[in-house]
C-alpha positions, 0 to 999 in steps of 0.5 A: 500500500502506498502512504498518502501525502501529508502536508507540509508543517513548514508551509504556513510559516514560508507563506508569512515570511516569504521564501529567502532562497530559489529552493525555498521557492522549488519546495513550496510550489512542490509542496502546494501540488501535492497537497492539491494533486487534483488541481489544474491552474496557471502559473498567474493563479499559482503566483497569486496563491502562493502570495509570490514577491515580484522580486521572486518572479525570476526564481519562481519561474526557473523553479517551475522549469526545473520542476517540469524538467523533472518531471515532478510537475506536469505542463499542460497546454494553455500554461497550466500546470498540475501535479504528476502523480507517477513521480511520486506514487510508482502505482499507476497503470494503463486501463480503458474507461468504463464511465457512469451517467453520473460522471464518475468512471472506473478503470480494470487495472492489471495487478489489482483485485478491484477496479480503481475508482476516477471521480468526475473531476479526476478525468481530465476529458477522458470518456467512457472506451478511451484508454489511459494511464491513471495514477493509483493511491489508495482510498481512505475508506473502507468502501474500495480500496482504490482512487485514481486519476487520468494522467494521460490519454492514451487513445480516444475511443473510436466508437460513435455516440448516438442521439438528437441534435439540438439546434438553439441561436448560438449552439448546437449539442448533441442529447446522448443516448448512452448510459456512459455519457454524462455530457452533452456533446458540443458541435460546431456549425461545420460539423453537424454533417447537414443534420436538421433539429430534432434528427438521431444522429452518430457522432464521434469525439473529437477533443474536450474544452476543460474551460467548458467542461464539456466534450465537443464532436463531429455528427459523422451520419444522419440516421434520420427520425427518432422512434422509426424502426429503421433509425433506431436499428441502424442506430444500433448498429451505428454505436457497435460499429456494425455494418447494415449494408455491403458496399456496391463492389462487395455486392458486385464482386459476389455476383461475379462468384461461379456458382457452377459445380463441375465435373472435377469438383465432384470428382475431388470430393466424395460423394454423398448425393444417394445417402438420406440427408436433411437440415434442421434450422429455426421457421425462419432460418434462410441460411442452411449451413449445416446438413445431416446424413445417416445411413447403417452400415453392414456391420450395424454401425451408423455413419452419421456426416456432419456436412457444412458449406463450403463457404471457402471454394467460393470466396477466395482470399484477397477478393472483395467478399474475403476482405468484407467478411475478416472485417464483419467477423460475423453475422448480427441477429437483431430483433428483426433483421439478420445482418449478414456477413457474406451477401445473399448470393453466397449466404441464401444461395451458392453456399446454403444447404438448400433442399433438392439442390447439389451442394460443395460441402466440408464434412465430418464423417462418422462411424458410431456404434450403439453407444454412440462410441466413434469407431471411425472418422474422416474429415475432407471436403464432399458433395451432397443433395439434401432430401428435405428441409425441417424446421425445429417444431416439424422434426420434433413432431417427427420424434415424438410421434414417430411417424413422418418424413425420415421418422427412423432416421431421425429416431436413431440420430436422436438416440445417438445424440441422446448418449452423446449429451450424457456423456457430456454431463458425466464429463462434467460439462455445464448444463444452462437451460434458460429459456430465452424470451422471443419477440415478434414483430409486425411489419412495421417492426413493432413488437406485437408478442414476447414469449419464451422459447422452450430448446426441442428436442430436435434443438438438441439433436443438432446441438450434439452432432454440431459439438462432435464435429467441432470437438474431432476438427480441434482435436485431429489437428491438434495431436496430430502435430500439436506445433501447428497453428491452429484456431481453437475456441476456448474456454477458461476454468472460473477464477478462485475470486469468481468461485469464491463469491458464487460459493458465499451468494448460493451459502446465504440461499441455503446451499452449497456445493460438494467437494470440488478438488478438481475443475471437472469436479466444481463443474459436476457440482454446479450441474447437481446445485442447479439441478436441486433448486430447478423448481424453486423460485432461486433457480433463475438467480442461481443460474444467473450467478453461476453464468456469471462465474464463468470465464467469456469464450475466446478465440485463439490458437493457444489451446486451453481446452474448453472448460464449459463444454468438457473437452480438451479440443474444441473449434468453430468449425460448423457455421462458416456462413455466419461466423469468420473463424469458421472460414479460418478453420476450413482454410487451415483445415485444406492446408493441413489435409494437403500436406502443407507447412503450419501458418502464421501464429502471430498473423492467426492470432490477431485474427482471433483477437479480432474476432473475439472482439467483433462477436462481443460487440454483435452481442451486445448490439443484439442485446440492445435491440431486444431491450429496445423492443421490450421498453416498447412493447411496454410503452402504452402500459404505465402505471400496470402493475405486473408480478416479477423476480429479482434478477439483479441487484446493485447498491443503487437498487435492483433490477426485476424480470416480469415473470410472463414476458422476460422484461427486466426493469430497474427499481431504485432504491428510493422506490423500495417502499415500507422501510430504509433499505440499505445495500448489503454487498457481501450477500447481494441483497438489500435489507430493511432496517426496521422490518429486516425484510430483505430483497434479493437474486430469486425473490418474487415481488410485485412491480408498477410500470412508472416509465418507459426510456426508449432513448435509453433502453430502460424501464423504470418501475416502483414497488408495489406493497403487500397488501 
């Protein structure tokens, strides 16, 4: 821990009689900073506060040279000076801003256990994405351990912020719609872009005027009228720096792809256009890149092909669409619209497994025993014609009643993928089943219906055979020449700290875990801890907690293993028309399979990096237009009162899930009627001071609509009291 500064005993008396000697002068300008480490001022205003003599201007000068010299003082521009931390406070550190609509921000520093906390006046025009350096001591209190202060900017973020301009006589501002915005956003005449008042439009960062507090911004598109579907989902997209259309050359050097299967492309592949083969994808799914085919074989095994597009035979590398497709990383699923990474002629036609259509596939192949047990495997390049197209409710339908289209098929295929999903579990690989809330929409895009989908059977049928080949692709590569660069997708243990907090928050439901001397071991336990609490009501918050525990999947070519899946080998192997890694994989796949040298790791790597980051950004993004659509669904029904269950809590209030339609909305804590609750953060839960009655993670409540944000994707709600 590092000692916080203490004043100077001798400054007073300095300040009385006046400062004899050039170090006198050095040392009480020093001492002045450090007692005001936060302070920006002028050398006039420092002169002035210091009650300096005009006899000692000249060694006040030469002294605040020197201390700049040294690096002891920091000059900023305007011949402002203030207090540089890192000389005399060796913690600092480099982070990116996570700012807070009330103005203060934290920052995640390597080597510190907690996020050290900026107050608003400590940022110096720093904002929320941008990365800095920041100075750290510690916190006097016992509410967090660290305080910090931007010493530098390091880079701005280049994400934009999305809102309404407002044009009045003399100004003109942008009204953000961003959560980590506190400012408005000052734009100059020139920089509105031709924007009209009252118009949604993206706006980028361009500096920050200290004088006035304030940031200032260039209006880079105009997404039009606030409240119309389609501004509001490009505006979406727009924020994550997501594409919603191709350039006219991508379009066109896509149309310019033969989509012809010649005699030599059949003749490289092996043949499975005779054996029964079918896809299984959502209603209204318009991209097949996945197709089953199952035959029994004359020793009674079953060989069961996992045939994906063969996206790589078309799009070739260096060409317009490659290029599109390695900077979009992936496909993005709105509400109401899928944004594709490849163009429709590759997406819904050349590369889509439709039916009754010969298609160029990368497949693999498997011989599987009654136990599903894996006799033999091949991986290569095939042509297929898929026989029929079902969609996930027809194929169920065909399981349960064992009757229809290709009913024995799909009973063996489903008996197979029945075995491999208990294997899995008794692997200890996680089992999360939360339903996921739908919306449907009308034409218009307006949100007419939120339901919860319930996973199929035939869901899962898909899920396991797209699981074994992702699992065989990673693990045939990596033993058989494990120095071979590689794209893996991995998946981290959880961190003892992560462990550690989930272990107390299920101790205070009531629970706890087993024996867990392993990572298998703590994964068996969290399956057995769900599946006990399944029908009560702290399921749902367990589950959420436990999500929570769990490390983010990334891309990479250093292997980890898997650790949520169970399995030491694992990739992305079967979605190349929606996901780029995929691409990457069926790219080495060709290389390795013809005897080729292993790749660039370091070119690879950033590759994955890359993607990693793209599929976070299409995530949220897709999680913001669904809470869109719910806060407007809920428009029109203020002041109803709805039955919910806390899903989560914060130490400014919880947040509340209305149990029929999966809309979660926040009730601060001034709305938590009947008594003071305050915020008990080591149990998650808020606890009333005179009734002890406590809220938290699981706990059923009734709730009232009070307001409805659209502009800032929120729902506020108010307690209701028992009665």
């Amino acid at each position: 821990m590092h000692k916080l500064f203490s004043k100077d005993s001798n400054f007073m008396a300095k300040r009385k009689r006046g400062y004899t000697q050039p170090e006198d002068v050095e040392h009480v300008i020093l001492n002045w900073f450090k007692n005001h480490m936060s302070t920006v001022t002028s050398a006039n205003q420092l002169v002035s506060r210091l009650r300096i003599k005009q006899a000692q201007l000249p060694d006040f000068e030469k002294a605040l040279h020197k201390l700049t010299e040294e690096a002891k003082i920091a000059q900023l521009s305007n011949n402002r000076y203030r207090f540089n931390m890192p000389h005399y406070d060796k913690a600092s550190g480099e982070g990116t801003i996570m700012m807070s609509r009330a103005g203060y921000a934290f920052v995640a520093v390597e080597g510190y256990e907690e996020d050290v906390f900026i107050t608003a006046h400590k940022l110096h025009g720093a904002l929320h994405g941008d990365k800095v350096k920041i100075g750290i001591v510690p916190n006097s209190t016992k509410r967090r351990m660290f305080d910090g202060e931007v010493l530098q900017i390091v880079e701005r973020s280049a994400r934009p912020y999305i809102g309404i301009i407002q044009f009045s006589r003399n100004d003109i501002y942008v009204i953000t719609d961003s959560r980590y915005m506190p400012y408005d956003i000052r734009i100059a005449p020139s920089d509105a872009g031709g924007a009209e008042n009252g118009q949604k439009v993206a706006v980028r960062i361009t500096g920050f005027s200290q004088k006035q507090n304030e940031p200032t911004g260039r209006v880079f598109e105009v997404l039009g009228t606030a409240g119309e579907n389609e501004t509001e989902m490009h505006a979406i997209l727009t924020e994550y720096g997501l594409p919603y259309r191709f350039n006219e050359n991508v379009e066109a050097d896509a149309e310019t792809i033969a989509g012809e299967i010649t005699k030599q492309d059949i003749a490289e592949r092996r043949d499975f256009r005779n054996i029964a083969t079918f896809t299984i994808d959502p209603t209204d799914a318009k991209d097949f890149d996945d197709a089953l085919s199952i035959q029994q074989l004359k020793n009674g095994n079953w060989e069961v092909g996992v045939h994906i597009a063969d996206v790589t035979h078309y799009v070739k590398p260096g060409s317009l669409v490659e290029k599109e497709a390695a900077m979009r990383a992936t496909s993005v699923y709105l509400v109401d619209r899928t944004v594709s990474m490849l163009p429709e002629r590759l997406s819904n036609a050349l590369c889509s497994l439709r039916p009754n259509e010969e298609k160029l596939c990368y497949s693999a192949v498997f011989e599987l025993d009654d136990k599903a047990g894996i006799v033999n495997q091949w991986i290569g390049r095939t042509v297929i014609c898929s026989d029929h197209r079902f969609d996930y409710e027809g194929a169920q339908e065909v399981i349960t009643s064992k009757k229809g289209k290709f009913a024995k098929e799909l009973q063996v295929l489903h008996t197979l993928a029945t075995l491999l999903r208990d294997k899995r579990n008794k692997n200890g690989a996680l089992l999360f089943e939360t339903p996921e809330p739908k919306i449907k929409v009308d034409e218009k895009g307006k949100p007419v219906e939120i339901y919860f989908h319930e996973a199929l059977d035939s869901n899962w049928l898909i899920e396991e055979f797209m699981l074994l080949a992702n699992c065989s692709v990673a693990e045939v590569i990596a033993t058989a020449k494990p120095d071979r660069t590689f794209v893996y997708r991995i998946h981290a243990e959880p961190t003892d700290d992560r462990l550690k907090t989930f272990k107390d928050f299920i101790k205070h439901l009531g629970y706890k875990m087993g024996t867990t001397k392993t990572p298998r071991d703590i994964a068996k336990a969290i399956n057995k801890l769900l599946e006990s609490a399944k029908e009560k009501p702290e399921y749902h918050a367990m589950e959420i907690m436990a999500l929570r525990t769990m490390a983010r999947a990334v891309y990479s070519t250093g292997n980890i293993g898997h650790y949520g899946l169970a399995t030491d080998y694992y990739t992305h192997f079967t979605s190349p028309i929606r996901r780029y890694p995929d691409m990457m994989v069926h790219r080495l796949l060709t290389a390795y399979l013809a005897g080729g040298a292993s790749e660039s790791k370091a070119h690879y790597e950033e590759l994955c990096k890359y993607a990693s980051q793209r599929e976070q950004m299409a995530a949220e993004a897709e999680r913001a237009s669904i809470k869109y659509k719910m806060v407007e669904f809920m428009q029109g029904k203020e002041g109803g009162i709805f039955d919910g269950t806390v899903s989560g809590v914060t130490e400014y209030g919880i947040y509340v899930e209305l149990n029929d339609i999966g809309v979660e909305g926040y009730v601060p804590q001034r709305e938590m009627r009947g008594d003071y609750y305050a915020f008990v953060p080591e149990r998650f839960m808020f606890k009333g001071r005179h009734t002890g009655k406590t809220y938290t993670f699981g706990d059923l409540l009734r709730v009232k609509v009070v307001r409805t944000r659209l502009d800032q994707k929120l729902l506020d709600f108010s307690m209701v009291e028992d009665e």
